[in-house]
DSSP file (Angstrom, degrees, kcal/mol; ACC not computed):
  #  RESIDUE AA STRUCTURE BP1 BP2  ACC     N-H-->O    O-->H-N    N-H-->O    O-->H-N    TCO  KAPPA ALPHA  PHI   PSI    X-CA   Y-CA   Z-CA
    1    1 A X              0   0    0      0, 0.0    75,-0.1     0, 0.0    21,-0.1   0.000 360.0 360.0 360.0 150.0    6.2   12.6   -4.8
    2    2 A X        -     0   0    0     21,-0.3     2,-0.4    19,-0.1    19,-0.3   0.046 360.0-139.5 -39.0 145.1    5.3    8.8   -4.5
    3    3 A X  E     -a   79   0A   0     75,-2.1    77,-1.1    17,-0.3     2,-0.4  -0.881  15.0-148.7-114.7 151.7    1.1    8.3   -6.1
    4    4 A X  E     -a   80   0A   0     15,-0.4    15,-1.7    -2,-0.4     2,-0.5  -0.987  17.4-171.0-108.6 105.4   -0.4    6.1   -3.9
    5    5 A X  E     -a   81   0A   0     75,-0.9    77,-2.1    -2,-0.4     2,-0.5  -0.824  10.9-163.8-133.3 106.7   -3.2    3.8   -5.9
    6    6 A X  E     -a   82   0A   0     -2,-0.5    77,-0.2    10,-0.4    12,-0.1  -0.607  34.8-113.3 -89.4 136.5   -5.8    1.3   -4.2
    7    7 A X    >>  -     0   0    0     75,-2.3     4,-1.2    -2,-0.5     3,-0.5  -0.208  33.3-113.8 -51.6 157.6   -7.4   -1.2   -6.8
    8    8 A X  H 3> S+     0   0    0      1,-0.2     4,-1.1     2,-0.2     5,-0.1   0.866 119.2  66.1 -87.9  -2.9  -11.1   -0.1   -6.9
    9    9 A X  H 34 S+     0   0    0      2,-0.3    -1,-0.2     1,-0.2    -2,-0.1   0.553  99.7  51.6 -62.8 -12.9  -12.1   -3.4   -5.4
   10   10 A X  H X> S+     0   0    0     -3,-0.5     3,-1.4    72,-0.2     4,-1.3   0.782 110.4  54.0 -23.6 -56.6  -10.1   -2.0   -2.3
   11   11 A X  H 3< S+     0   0    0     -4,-1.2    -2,-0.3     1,-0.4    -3,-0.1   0.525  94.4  62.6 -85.4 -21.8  -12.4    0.8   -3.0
   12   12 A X  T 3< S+     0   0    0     -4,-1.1    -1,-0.4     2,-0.1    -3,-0.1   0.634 113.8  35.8 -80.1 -26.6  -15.5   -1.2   -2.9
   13   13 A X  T <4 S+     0   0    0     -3,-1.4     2,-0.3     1,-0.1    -2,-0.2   0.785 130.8   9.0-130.6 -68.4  -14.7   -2.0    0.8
   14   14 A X  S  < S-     0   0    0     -4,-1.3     2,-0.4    26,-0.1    -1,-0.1  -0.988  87.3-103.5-148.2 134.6  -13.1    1.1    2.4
   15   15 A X        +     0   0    0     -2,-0.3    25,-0.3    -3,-0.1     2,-0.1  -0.430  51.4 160.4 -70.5 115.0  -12.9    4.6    0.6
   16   16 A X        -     0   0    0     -2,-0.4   -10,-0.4   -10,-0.1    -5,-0.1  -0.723  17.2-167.7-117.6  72.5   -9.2    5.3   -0.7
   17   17 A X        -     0   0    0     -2,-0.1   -13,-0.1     1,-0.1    -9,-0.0  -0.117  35.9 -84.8 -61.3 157.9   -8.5    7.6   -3.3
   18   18 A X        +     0   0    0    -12,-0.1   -13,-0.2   -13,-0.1     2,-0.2  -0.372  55.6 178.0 -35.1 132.8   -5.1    8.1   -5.3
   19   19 A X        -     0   0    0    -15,-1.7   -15,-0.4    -3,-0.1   -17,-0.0  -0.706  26.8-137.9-147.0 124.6   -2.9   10.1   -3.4
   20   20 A X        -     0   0    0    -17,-0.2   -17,-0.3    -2,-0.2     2,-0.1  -0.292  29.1-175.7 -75.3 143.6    0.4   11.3   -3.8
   21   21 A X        -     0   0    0    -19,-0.3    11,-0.2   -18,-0.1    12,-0.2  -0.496  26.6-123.8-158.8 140.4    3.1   11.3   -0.8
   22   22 A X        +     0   0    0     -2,-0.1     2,-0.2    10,-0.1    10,-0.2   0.435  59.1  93.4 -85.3 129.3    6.4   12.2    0.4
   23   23 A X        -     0   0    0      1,-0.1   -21,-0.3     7,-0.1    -2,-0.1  -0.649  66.7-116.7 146.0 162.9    8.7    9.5    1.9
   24   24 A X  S    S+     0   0    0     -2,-0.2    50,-1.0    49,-0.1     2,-0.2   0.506  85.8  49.4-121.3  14.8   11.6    7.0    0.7
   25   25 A X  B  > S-D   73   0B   0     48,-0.3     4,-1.1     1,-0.1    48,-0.2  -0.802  81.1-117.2-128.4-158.2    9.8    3.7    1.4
   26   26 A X  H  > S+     0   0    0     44,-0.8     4,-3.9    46,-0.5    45,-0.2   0.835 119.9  54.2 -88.6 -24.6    7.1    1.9    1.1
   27   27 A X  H  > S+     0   0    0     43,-1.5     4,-1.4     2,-0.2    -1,-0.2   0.958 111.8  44.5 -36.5 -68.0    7.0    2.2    5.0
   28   28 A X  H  4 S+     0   0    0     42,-0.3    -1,-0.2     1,-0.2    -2,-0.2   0.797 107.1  57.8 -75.5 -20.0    7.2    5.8    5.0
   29   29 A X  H >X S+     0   0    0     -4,-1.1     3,-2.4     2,-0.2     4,-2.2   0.934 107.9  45.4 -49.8 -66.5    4.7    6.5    2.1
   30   30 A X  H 3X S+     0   0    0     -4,-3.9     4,-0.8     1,-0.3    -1,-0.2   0.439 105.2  59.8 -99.2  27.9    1.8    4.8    3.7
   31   31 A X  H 3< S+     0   0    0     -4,-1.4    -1,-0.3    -5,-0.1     4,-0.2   0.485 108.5  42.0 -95.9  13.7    2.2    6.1    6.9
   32   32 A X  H <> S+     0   0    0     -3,-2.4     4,-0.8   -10,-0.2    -2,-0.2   0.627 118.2  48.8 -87.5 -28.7    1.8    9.3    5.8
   33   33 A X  H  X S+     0   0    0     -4,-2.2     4,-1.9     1,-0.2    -3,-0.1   0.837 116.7  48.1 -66.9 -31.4   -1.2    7.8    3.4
   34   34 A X  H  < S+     0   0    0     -4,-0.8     7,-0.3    -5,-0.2    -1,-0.2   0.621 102.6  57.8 -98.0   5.9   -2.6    6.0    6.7
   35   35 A X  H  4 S+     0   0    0     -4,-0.2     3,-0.2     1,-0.1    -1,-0.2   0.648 104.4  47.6 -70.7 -24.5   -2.6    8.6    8.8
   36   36 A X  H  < S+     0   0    0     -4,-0.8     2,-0.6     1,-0.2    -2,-0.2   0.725 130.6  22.3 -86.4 -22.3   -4.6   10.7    6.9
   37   37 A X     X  +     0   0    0     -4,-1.9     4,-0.7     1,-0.2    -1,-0.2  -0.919  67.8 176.6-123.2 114.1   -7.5    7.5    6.3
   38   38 A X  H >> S+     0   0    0     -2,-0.6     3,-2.4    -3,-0.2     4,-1.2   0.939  77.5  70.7 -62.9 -55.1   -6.8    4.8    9.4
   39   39 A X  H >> S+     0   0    0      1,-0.3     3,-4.1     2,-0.2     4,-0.6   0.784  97.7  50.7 -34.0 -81.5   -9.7    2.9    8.1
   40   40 A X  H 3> S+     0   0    0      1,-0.3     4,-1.4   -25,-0.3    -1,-0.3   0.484 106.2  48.6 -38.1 -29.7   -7.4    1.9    5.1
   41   41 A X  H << S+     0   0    0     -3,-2.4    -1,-0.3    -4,-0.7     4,-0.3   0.280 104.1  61.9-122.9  11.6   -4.5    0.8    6.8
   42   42 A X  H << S+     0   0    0     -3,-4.1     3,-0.5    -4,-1.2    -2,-0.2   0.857 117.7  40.5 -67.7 -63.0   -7.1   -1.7    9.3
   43   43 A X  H  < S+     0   0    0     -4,-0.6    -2,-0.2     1,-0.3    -3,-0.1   0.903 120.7  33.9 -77.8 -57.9   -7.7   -3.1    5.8
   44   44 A X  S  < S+     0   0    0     -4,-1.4     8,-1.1     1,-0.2     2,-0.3   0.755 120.2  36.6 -89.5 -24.1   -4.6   -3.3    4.0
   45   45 A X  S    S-     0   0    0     -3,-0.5     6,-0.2    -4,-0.3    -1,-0.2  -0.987  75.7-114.5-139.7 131.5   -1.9   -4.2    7.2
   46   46 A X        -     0   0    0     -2,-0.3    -1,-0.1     1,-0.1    -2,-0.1   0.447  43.4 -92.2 -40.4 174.5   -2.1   -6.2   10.4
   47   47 A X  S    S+     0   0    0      1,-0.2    -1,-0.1     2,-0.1    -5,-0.0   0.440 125.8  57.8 -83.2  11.1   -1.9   -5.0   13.7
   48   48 A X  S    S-     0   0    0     20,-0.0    -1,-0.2     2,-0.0    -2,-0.0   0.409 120.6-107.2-105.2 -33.4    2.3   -5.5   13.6
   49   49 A X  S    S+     0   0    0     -8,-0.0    -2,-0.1     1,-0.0     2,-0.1   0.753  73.5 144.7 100.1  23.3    2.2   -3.4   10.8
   50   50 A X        -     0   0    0      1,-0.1     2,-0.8    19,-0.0    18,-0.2  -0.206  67.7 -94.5 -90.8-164.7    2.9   -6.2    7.9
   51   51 A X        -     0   0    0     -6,-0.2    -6,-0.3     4,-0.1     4,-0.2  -0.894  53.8-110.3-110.4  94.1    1.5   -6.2    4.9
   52   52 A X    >   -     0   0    0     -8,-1.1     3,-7.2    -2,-0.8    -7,-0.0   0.034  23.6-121.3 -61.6 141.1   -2.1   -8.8    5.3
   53   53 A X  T 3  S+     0   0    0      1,-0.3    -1,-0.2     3,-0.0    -8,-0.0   0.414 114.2  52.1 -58.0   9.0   -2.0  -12.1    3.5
   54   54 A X  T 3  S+     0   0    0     29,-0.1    31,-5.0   -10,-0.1    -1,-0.3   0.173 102.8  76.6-121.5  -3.4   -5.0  -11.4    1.5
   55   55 A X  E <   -E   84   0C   0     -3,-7.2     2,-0.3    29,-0.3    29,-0.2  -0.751  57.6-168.6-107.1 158.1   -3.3   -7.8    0.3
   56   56 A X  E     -E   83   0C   0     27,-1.7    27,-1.2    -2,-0.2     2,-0.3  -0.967   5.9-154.2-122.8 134.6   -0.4   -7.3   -2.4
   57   57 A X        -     0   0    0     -2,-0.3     7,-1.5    25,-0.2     2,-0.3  -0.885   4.6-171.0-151.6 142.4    1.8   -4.0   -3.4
   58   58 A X  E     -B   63   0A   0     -2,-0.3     2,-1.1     5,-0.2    23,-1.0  -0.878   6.4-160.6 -91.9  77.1    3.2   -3.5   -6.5
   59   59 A X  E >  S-BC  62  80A   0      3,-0.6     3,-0.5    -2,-0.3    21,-0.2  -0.640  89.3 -19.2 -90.5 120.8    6.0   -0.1   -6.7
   60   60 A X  T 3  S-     0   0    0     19,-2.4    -1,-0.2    -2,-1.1    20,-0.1   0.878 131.1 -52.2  51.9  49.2    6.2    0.5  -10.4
   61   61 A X  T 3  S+     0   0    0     -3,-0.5     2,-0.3    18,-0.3    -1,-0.2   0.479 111.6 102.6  85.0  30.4    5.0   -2.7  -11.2
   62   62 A X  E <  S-B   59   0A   0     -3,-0.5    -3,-0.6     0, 0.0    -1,-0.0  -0.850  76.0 -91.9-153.0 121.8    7.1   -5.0   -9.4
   63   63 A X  E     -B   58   0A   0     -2,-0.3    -5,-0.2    -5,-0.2    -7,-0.0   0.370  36.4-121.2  -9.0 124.1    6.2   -7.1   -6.0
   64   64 A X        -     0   0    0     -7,-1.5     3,-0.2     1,-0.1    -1,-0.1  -0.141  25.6-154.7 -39.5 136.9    7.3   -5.4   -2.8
   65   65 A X  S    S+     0   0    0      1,-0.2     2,-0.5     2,-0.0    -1,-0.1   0.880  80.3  58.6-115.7  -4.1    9.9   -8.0   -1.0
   66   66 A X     >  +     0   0    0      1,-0.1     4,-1.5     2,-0.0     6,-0.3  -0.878  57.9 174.9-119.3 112.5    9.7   -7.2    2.5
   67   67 A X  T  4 S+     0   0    0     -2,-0.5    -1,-0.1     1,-0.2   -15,-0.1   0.873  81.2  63.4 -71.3 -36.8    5.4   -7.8    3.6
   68   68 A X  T  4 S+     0   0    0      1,-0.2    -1,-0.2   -18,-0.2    -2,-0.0   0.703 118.1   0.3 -79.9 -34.6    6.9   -7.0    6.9
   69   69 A X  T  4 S-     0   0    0     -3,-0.2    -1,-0.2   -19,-0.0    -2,-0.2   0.410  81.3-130.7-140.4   5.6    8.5   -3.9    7.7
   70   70 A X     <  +     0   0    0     -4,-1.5   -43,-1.5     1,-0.1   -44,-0.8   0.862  54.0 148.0 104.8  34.9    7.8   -2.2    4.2
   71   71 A X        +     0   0    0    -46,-0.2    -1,-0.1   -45,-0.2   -43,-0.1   0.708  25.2 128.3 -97.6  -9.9   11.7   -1.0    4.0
   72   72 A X        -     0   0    0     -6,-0.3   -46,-0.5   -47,-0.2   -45,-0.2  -0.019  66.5-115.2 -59.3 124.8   11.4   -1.5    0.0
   73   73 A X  B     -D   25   0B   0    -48,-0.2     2,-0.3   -47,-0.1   -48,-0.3  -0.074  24.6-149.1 -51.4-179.8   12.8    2.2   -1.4
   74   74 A X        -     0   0    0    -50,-1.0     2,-0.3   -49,-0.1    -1,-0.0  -0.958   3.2-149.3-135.4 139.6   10.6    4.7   -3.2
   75   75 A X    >   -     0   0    0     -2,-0.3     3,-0.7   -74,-0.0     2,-0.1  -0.664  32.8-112.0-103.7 177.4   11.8    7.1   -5.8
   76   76 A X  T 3  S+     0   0    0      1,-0.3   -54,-0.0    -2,-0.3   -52,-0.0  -0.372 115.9  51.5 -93.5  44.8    9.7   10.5   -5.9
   77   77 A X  T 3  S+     0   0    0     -2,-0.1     2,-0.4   -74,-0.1    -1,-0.3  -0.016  90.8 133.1-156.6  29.5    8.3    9.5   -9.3
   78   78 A X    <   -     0   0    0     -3,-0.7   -75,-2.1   -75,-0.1     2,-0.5  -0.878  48.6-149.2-101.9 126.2    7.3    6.5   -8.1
   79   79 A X  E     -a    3   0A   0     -2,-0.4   -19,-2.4   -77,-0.2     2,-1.2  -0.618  10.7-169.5-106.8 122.3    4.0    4.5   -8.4
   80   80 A X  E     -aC   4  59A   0    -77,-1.1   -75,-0.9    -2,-0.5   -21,-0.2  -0.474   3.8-164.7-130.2  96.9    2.6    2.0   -5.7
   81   81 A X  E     -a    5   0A   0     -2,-1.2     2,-0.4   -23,-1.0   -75,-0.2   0.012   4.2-165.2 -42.0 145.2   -0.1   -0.2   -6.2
   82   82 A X  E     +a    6   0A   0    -77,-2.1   -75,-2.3   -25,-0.2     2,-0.3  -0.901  26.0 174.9-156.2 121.2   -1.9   -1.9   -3.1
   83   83 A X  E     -E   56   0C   0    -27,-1.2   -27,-1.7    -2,-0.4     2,-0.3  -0.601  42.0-106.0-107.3 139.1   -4.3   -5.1   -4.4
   84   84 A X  E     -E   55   0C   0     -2,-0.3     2,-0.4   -29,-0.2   -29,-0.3  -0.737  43.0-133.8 -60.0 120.3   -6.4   -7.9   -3.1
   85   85 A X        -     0   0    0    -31,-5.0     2,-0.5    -2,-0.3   -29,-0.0  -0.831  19.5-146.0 -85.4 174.9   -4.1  -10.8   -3.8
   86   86 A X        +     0   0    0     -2,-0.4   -32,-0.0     1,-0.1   -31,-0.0  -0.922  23.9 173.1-128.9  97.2   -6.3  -13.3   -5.3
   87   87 A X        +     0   0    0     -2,-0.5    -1,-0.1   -33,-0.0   -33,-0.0   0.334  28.4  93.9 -84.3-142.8   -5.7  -17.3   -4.5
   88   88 A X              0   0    0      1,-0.1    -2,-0.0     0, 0.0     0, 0.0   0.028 360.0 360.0  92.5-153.3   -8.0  -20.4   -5.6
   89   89 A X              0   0    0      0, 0.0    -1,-0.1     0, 0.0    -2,-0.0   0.558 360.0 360.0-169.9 360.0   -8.2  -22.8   -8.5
Protein backbone atom coordinates (compact mmCIF):
# COMPACT_ATOMS: atom_id res chain seq x y z
CA UNK A 1 0.00 0.00 0.00
CA UNK A 2 0.80 3.78 -0.58
CA UNK A 3 2.95 5.20 3.08
CA UNK A 4 1.58 8.41 3.66
CA UNK A 5 4.41 10.85 5.38
CA UNK A 6 3.70 14.48 6.86
CA UNK A 7 7.10 16.54 7.38
CA UNK A 8 7.36 16.91 11.21
CA UNK A 9 6.88 20.63 10.85
CA UNK A 10 3.29 19.55 9.61
CA UNK A 11 3.48 17.67 12.84
CA UNK A 12 4.27 20.56 14.88
CA UNK A 13 0.86 22.06 13.90
CA UNK A 14 -1.68 19.19 13.64
CA UNK A 15 -0.88 15.46 14.81
CA UNK A 16 -0.20 13.20 11.61
CA UNK A 17 1.54 10.09 11.77
CA UNK A 18 3.00 7.88 8.77
CA UNK A 19 0.38 5.87 7.57
CA UNK A 20 0.13 3.50 4.92
CA UNK A 21 -3.09 3.36 2.49
CA UNK A 22 -4.88 1.70 -0.28
CA UNK A 23 -5.89 3.69 -3.39
CA UNK A 24 -4.49 4.52 -6.96
CA UNK A 25 -4.12 8.36 -6.57
CA UNK A 26 -3.01 10.74 -4.79
CA UNK A 27 -6.79 11.69 -4.53
CA UNK A 28 -7.73 8.41 -3.34
CA UNK A 29 -4.90 7.89 -0.76
CA UNK A 30 -5.61 10.89 1.29
CA UNK A 31 -9.08 10.48 1.46
CA UNK A 32 -8.76 7.40 3.00
CA UNK A 33 -5.76 9.19 5.22
CA UNK A 34 -8.28 12.19 5.90
CA UNK A 35 -10.99 10.50 6.81
CA UNK A 36 -9.47 8.86 9.47
CA UNK A 37 -7.73 12.55 10.92
CA UNK A 38 -10.09 15.54 9.36
CA UNK A 39 -8.00 17.95 11.26
CA UNK A 40 -5.10 17.14 8.73
CA UNK A 41 -6.82 17.59 5.63
CA UNK A 42 -8.32 21.40 7.13
CA UNK A 43 -4.54 21.97 7.12
CA UNK A 44 -3.10 20.49 4.09
CA UNK A 45 -6.28 21.18 1.37
CA UNK A 46 -8.80 23.92 0.77
CA UNK A 47 -12.27 23.70 1.15
CA UNK A 48 -12.54 22.64 -2.93
CA UNK A 49 -10.39 19.97 -2.04
CA UNK A 50 -7.03 21.47 -3.84
CA UNK A 51 -3.98 21.08 -2.61
CA UNK A 52 -3.25 24.83 -0.20
CA UNK A 53 -0.73 27.21 -1.55
CA UNK A 54 1.40 27.11 1.36
CA UNK A 55 1.48 22.99 1.19
CA UNK A 56 3.56 20.71 -1.30
CA UNK A 57 3.44 16.65 -2.16
CA UNK A 58 6.10 14.92 -3.35
CA UNK A 59 5.14 10.79 -4.65
CA UNK A 60 8.51 9.14 -4.64
CA UNK A 61 10.24 12.24 -4.73
CA UNK A 62 8.85 14.06 -7.49
CA UNK A 63 6.15 17.13 -7.47
CA UNK A 64 2.59 16.18 -7.75
CA UNK A 65 1.18 18.05 -11.09
CA UNK A 66 -2.34 18.40 -10.56
CA UNK A 67 -2.76 20.74 -6.85
CA UNK A 68 -6.33 20.46 -7.91
CA UNK A 69 -8.04 17.37 -8.14
CA UNK A 70 -5.03 15.06 -6.97
CA UNK A 71 -5.56 12.57 -10.09
CA UNK A 72 -1.63 11.97 -10.00
CA UNK A 73 -1.40 7.76 -9.92
CA UNK A 74 -0.03 5.83 -7.04
CA UNK A 75 1.70 2.60 -7.20
CA UNK A 76 1.23 0.29 -4.04
CA UNK A 77 4.95 0.75 -3.14
CA UNK A 78 4.66 4.04 -3.35
CA UNK A 79 5.77 7.00 -1.08
CA UNK A 80 4.00 10.48 -0.64
CA UNK A 81 5.36 13.23 1.00
CA UNK A 82 3.07 16.19 2.04
CA UNK A 83 5.42 19.55 3.03
CA UNK A 84 5.13 23.17 3.99
CA UNK A 85 6.24 24.80 0.73
CA UNK A 86 8.60 27.37 1.85
CA UNK A 87 8.76 30.88 -0.29
CA UNK A 88 10.87 34.20 0.69
CA UNK A 89 14.25 35.66 -0.09
Amino acid sequence: MPRVVFTENIQRHVACPAVEADGATVRDVLDVVFAQNPRARGYVLDEHGAVRKHMIIFVNGAMIGDRVTLADSVQSDSEIYVMQALSGG
